[in-house]
C-alpha positions as CSV (number, residue, x, y, z in Angstrom):
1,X,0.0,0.0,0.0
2,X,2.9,2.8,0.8
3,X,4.2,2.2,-2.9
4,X,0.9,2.4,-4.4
5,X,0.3,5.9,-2.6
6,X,4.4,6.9,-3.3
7,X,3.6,6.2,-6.9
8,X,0.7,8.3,-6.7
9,X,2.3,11.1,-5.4
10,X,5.4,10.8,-7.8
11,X,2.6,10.8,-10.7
12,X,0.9,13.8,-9.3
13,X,4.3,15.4,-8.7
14,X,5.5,14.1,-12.2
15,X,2.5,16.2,-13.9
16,X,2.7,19.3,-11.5
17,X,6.5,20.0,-11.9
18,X,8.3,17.6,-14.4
19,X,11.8,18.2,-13.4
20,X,11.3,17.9,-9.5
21,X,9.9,14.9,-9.8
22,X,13.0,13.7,-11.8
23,X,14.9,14.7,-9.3
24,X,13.0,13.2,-7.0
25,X,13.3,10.1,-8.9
26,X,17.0,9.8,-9.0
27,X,17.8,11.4,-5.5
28,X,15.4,8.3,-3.3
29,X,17.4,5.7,-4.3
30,X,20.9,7.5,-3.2
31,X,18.9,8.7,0.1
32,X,17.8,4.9,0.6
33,X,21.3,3.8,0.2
34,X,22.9,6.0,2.2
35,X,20.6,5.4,4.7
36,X,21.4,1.6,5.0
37,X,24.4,1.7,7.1
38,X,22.4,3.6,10.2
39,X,19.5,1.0,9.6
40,X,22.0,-1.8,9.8
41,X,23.9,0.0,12.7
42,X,20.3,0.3,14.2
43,X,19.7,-3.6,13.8
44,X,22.9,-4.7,15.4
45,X,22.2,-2.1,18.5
46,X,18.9,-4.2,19.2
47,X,20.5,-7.4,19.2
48,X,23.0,-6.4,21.8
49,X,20.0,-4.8,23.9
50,X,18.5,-8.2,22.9
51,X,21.2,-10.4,24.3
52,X,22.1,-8.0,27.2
53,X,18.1,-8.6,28.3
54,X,18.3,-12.3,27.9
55,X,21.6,-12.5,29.8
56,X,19.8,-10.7,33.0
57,X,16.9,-12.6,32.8
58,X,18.5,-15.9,32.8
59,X,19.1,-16.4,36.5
60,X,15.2,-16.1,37.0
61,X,14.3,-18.2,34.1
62,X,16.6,-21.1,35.5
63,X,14.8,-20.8,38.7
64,X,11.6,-21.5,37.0
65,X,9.9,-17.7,37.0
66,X,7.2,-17.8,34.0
67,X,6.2,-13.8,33.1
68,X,2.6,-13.4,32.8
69,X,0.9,-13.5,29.5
């Protein structure tokens, strides 16, 4: 659904001002990839938060604490 509506916009955009929407076209792509390092970075910041969590929590699930559901 968000790239039906993007491709909407870009089409609207596209017949409003031609040469923005060009622009527009080739500057997403070079923002998305320069944005992949930070979502990457972001990924590998969870896991550690993920890990550090489990590694606390591991004394009281060896002594048989369940968390409510």
């Amino acid at each position: 659904m968000k790239v039906l509506i993007l491709f909407v916009a870009w089409c609207i955009l596209l017949v409003l001002c031609a040469p923005v929407a060009l622009v527009a076209l080739v500057l997403i792509p070079l923002v998305w990839v320069m944005a992949l390092p930070f979502r990457l970075l972001g990924l590998c910041v969870e896991a550690v938060f993920a890990l550090l969590q489990a590694l606390l929590f591991l004394p009281a699930r060896l002594l048989g604490h369940r968390p409510r559901a």
